[in-house]
N, C-alpha and C positions, 0 to 999 in steps of 0.2 A: 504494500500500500504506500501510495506515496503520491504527492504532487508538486509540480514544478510552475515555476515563474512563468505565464503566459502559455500555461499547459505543455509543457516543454514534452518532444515527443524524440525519444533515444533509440540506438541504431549500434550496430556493432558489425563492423566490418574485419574479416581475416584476409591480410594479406599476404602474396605467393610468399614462399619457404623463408626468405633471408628479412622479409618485413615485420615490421613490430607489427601486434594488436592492438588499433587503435578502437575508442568509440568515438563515433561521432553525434551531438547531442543536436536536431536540428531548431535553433530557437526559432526560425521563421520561413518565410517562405524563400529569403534570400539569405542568410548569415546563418553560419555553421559552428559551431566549439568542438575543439578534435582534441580527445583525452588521449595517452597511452596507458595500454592496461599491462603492465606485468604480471609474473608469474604467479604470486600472490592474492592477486586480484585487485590490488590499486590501482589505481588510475592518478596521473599526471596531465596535469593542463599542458595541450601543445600550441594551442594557436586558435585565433578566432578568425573567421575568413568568410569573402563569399562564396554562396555555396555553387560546386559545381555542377555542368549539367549534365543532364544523366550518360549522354555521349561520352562523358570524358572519364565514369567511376567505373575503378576494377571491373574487368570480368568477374573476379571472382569474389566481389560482394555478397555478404548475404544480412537483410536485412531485416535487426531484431527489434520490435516495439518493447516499451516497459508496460504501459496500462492502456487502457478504453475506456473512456469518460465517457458518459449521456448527463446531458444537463434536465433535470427535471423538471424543477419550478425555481426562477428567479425572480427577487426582485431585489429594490435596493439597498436591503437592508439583510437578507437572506437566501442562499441558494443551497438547491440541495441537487447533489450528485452522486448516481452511482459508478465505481469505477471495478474493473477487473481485468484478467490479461488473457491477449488475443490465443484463442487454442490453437494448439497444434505447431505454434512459434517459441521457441526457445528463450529466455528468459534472462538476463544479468542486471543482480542491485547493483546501484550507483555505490560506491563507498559512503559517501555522506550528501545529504539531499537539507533543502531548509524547505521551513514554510514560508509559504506568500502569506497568510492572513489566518485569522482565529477562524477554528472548525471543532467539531465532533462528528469523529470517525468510526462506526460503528462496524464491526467485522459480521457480515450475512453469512456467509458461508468459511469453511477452510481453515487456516491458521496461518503464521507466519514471524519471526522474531523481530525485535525490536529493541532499539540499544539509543538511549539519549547522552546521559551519563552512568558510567557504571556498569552492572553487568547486561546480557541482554536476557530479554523477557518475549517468552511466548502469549502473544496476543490472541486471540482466542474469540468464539459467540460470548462469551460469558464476563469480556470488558471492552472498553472504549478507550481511544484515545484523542488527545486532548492537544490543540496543535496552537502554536499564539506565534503571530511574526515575527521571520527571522528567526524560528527554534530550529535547530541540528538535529538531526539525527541521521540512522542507518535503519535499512530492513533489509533483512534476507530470506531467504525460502528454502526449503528443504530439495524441491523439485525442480528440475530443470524446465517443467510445464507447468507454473501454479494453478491451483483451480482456486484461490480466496477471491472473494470478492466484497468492496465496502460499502457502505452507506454513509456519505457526507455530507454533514450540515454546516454551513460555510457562513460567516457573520463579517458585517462591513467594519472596518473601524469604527463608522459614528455608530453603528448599532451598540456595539461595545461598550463606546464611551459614554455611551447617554444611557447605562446598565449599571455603572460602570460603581455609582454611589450605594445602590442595592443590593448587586449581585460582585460575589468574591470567587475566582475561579480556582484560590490557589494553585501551589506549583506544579502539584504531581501531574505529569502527562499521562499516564495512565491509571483509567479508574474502572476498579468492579462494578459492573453492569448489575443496576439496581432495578426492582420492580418498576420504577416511577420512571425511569430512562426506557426501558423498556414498553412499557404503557405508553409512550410518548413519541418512540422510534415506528412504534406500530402505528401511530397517526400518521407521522410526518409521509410515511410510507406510500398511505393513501392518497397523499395530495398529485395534483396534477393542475396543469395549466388554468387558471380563474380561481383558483385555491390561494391567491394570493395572499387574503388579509388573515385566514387559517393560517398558511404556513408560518408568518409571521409570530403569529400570536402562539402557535405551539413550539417554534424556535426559544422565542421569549421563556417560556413555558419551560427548555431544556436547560436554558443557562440558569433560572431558581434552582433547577432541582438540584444540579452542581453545584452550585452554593451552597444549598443546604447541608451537601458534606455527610450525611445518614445515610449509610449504607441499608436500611430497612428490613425485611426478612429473608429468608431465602429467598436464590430467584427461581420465580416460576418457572414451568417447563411449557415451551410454547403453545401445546394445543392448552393447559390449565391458561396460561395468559389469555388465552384469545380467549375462553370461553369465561372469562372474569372481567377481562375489557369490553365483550359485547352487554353483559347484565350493567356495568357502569354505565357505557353509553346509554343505556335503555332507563336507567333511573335519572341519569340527567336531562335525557329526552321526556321525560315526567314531570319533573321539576321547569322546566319552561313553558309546558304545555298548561299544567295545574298547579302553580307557583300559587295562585288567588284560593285554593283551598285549602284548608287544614288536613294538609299535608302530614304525616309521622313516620317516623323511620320503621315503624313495625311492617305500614304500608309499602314504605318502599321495598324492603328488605323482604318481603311472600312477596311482590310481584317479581323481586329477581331469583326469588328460588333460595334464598339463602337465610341460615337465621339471623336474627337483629344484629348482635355486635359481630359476627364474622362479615355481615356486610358491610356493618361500618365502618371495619377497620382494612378491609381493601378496598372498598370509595375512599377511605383517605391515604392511604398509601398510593394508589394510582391517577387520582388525580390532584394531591396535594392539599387539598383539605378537604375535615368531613361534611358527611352530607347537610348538617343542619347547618353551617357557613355557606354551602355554596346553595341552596334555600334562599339564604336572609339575602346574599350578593343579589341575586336574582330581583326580591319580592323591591329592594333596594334602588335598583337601575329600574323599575320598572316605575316605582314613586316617583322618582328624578325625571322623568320623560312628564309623567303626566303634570308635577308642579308645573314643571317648564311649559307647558300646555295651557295652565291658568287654572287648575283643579284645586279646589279646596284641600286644606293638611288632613280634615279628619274624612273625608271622604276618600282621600287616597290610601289612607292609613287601613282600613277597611278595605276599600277594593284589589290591592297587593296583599292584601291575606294576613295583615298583622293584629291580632287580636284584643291590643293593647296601647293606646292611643301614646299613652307617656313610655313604652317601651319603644316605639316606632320612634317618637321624637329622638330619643337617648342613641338611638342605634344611628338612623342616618346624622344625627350632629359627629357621633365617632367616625362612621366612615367617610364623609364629606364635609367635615368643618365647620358647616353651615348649620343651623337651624329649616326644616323646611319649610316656615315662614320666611325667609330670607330668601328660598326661590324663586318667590311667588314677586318680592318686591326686585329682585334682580329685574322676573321680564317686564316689568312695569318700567324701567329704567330709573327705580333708587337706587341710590349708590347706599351701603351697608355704614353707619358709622365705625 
């Protein structure tokens, strides 16, 4: 696994009996970087050049790719890509590679070692790696045809930087693959082209969870994930649709099959908090549209499902500062003393 600057795509050419082993790295569609590889398997810079035409390379070339990139869904602030290596073409790690920009690297299939500082480490489904500009490192494979392939979630600097006060990513570049990373990789997974403000938002979603730094319970085994991530989905699909009802967790927990606290304690493990927070978020953002609307406090307090007029004050003053008599004089255009 690995990415280079401007998607840098490598090449390794053997030349007749008295010639060195060069690679040649092609950064473009005109300029070339031509390494020599000794015996050992390093590589020495020889020269940056333009690159020649194909009339004029060895006969006896023979030309190796490192990865295959497909870009899935980007935007400005998040891309996500899957990469793997072309079959059936033989394979050579660079000695040391950096990153272009902050990502999380998920391993879908296969295996492969990995060495930052210190010793190297077998990478694996069961952790991720953690990549910030400018970081070194090396990977290598056991096979001369790897079958690994990744899942990367690739973040802008300003994404970063405007994260930046919230969220802490610490140093370790590799981290145990936790239920909640997991629960999150199976989203991202899903996204596709107009998935834009999704993918966004469950990018966001990945760089918390890393912050939070809790390794959580065991990790699930895929078909038990999917079959815990569809019952989550389905209970938050409940909670949007009947957010205005007296709602309870007994309710949600029989319609997902499961009983009350084993529910609640994987709704909050997989998607970060439990169910009765992510309820009141809900019943919350739905108050705040209709003030902004012109709706009366205790009429909204009631129709978002809050069954407690001086409870509902308390909560949205905590989650938005405001009083939600102070909405109402916002769209009026008082200014708040």
């Amino acid at each position: 696994m690995r990415e280079h600057d401007a998607d840098i795509t490598a090449a390794s050419t053997a030349m007749p009996s008295r010639c060195a082993v060069v690679r040649i790295l092609l950064m473009n569609a005109s300029t070339i970087a031509i390494y020599r590889v000794s015996r050992h398997g390093r590589l020495r810079f020889l020269a940056k050049s333009a690159r020649c035409a194909p009339a004029t390379e060895p006969r006896c070339a023979k030309i190796v790719s490192v990865n295959r990139f497909v870009q899935l869904v980007h935007t400005d602030a998040v891309a996500l890509r899957r990469f793997d290596h072309t079959p059936g073409v033989v394979h050579h790690d660079p000695e040391r590679e950096r990153a272009a920009g902050h990502g999380v690297n998920f391993v879908e299939t296969g295996s492969f070692r990995l060495r930052t500082t210190g010793p190297w480490r077998e990478i694996a489904t069961d952790c991720l790696f953690v990549t910030t500009p400018g970081m070194e490192f090396s990977c290598a494979h056991h096979e001369d045809h790897p079958a690994d392939s990744c899942f990367s979630v690739s973040y802008s600097d300003e994404a970063v930087e405007s994260a930046r006060s919230s969220v802490t990513l610490g140093e370790s570049p590799v981290r145990p693959l936790t239920n909640r990373c997991a629960f999150l990789r199976r989203a991202l997974q899903g996204c596709v082209p107009g998935d834009e403000a999704r993918t966004e938002a469950l990018g966001g979603a990945l760089l918390w969870s890393l912050s939070a730094g809790t390794a959580g319970h065991a990790l699930f085994r895929p078909g038990r994930l999917a079959w815990y991530a569809a019952r989550v989905d389905r209970a938050k699909a409940m909670i949007e649709t009947c957010y205005a009802e007296p709602l309870s967790l007994t309710t949600m927990a029989r319609d997902s099959g499961m009983s009350v606290f084993h529910f609640a304690r994987i709704f909050g493990e997989l998607e970060g908090r439990p169910p009765h927070r992510f309820l009141a978020d809900v019943r919350l953002a739905h108050a705040y549209a209709r003030l902004r609307d012109g709706a009366g406090v205790t009429d909204t307090c009631f129709a978002v499902g809050f069954g407690s007029l001086s409870h509902f004050v308390t909560t949205f003053r905590r989650r938005y500062g405001s009083r939600p008599s102070d909405i109402r004089r916002y769209r009026r255009g008082v200014v708040p003393p």
